[in-house]
N, C-alpha and C positions, 0 to 999 in steps of 0.2 A: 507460481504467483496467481492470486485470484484475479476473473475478468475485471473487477470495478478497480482495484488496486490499477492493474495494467493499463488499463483503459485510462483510468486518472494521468498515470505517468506519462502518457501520448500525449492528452491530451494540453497537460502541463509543461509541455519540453519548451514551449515560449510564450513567455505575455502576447495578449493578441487585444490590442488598440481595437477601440471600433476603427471599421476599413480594412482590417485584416481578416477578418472572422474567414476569409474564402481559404486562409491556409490550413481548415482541419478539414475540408472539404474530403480530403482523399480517404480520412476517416470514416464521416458520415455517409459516404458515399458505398460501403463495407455492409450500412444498416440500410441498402435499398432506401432511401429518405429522397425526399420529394424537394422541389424550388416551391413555393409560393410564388404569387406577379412580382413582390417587395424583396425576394431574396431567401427569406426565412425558410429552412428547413424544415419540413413535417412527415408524417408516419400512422398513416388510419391503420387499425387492428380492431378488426370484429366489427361489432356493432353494439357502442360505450355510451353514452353519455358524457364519459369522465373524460378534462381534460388535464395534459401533464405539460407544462412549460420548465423550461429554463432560458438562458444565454449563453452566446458563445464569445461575447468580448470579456476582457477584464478591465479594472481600472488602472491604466499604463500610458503612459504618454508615448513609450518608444513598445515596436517590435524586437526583442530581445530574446536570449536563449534562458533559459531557468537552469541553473544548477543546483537540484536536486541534493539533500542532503537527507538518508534514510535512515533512523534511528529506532530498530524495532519496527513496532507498527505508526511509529509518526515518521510524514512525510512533510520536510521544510526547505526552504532554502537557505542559500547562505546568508540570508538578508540585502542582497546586492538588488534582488528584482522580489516581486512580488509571485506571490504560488496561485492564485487566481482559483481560491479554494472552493467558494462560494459559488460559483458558475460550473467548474469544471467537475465535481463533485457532481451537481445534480445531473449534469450529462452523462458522465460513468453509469449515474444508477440508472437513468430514463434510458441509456442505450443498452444494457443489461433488462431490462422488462422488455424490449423491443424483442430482443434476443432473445427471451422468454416467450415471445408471443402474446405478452397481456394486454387484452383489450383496451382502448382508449385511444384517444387521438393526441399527438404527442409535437410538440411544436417545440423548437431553437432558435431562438429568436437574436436578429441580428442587432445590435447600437442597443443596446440596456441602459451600456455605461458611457453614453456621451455628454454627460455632467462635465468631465475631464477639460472637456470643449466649450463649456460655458452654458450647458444642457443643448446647446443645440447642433444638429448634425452638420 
């Protein structure tokens, strides 16, 4: 299995509500990554200009497990929960550059999606 694939699958095995974000911790923690004062995850590499953002909640009211359904190269669920495609995606690849070593400052930022809440935390 390729790293972003696998990396996706980890990090998709449950919807993560803002207020959960601290359970991929054991993850991020694998990419030497940094706390912020505010909580958010970071990673300086070199000396960049460039910066790489994503998040690490999805849009989900419950913390729930994702059942995975693999069809080929597409990755879904059963439609029961949500696959948190859009977040967990661009953490795969940003942790995959990290793992690269490619310069730039790389940030994972916590409450994206606290819309869910009424936008506010």
């Amino acid at each position: 299995m390729s790293f972003i694939k696998d990396t996706f699958l980890k990090l998709t095995e449950y919807t993560i509500p803002h207020g959960h974000e601290y359970f991929l911790e054991p993850i991020l923690k694998e990419f030497n990554l940094e706390k912020d004062s505010t909580g958010n995850f970071y990673k300086v590499i070199g000396k960049s200009e460039t910066l790489f953002t994503t998040h690490l909640d999805t849009y989900s009211k419950k913390f729930e497990k994702v059942n995975h359904i693999i069809d080929g190269n597409i990755i879904k669920t059963d439609e029961k929960t949500i696959l948190g495609g859009d977040n967990k995606l661009g953490c795969s690849i940003l942790l995959y550059m990290i793992k690269n070593n490619i310069p730039g400052t790389y940030f994972f930022f916590l409450g994206e999606e606290p819309i869910i809440r009424g936008g506010l935390f």
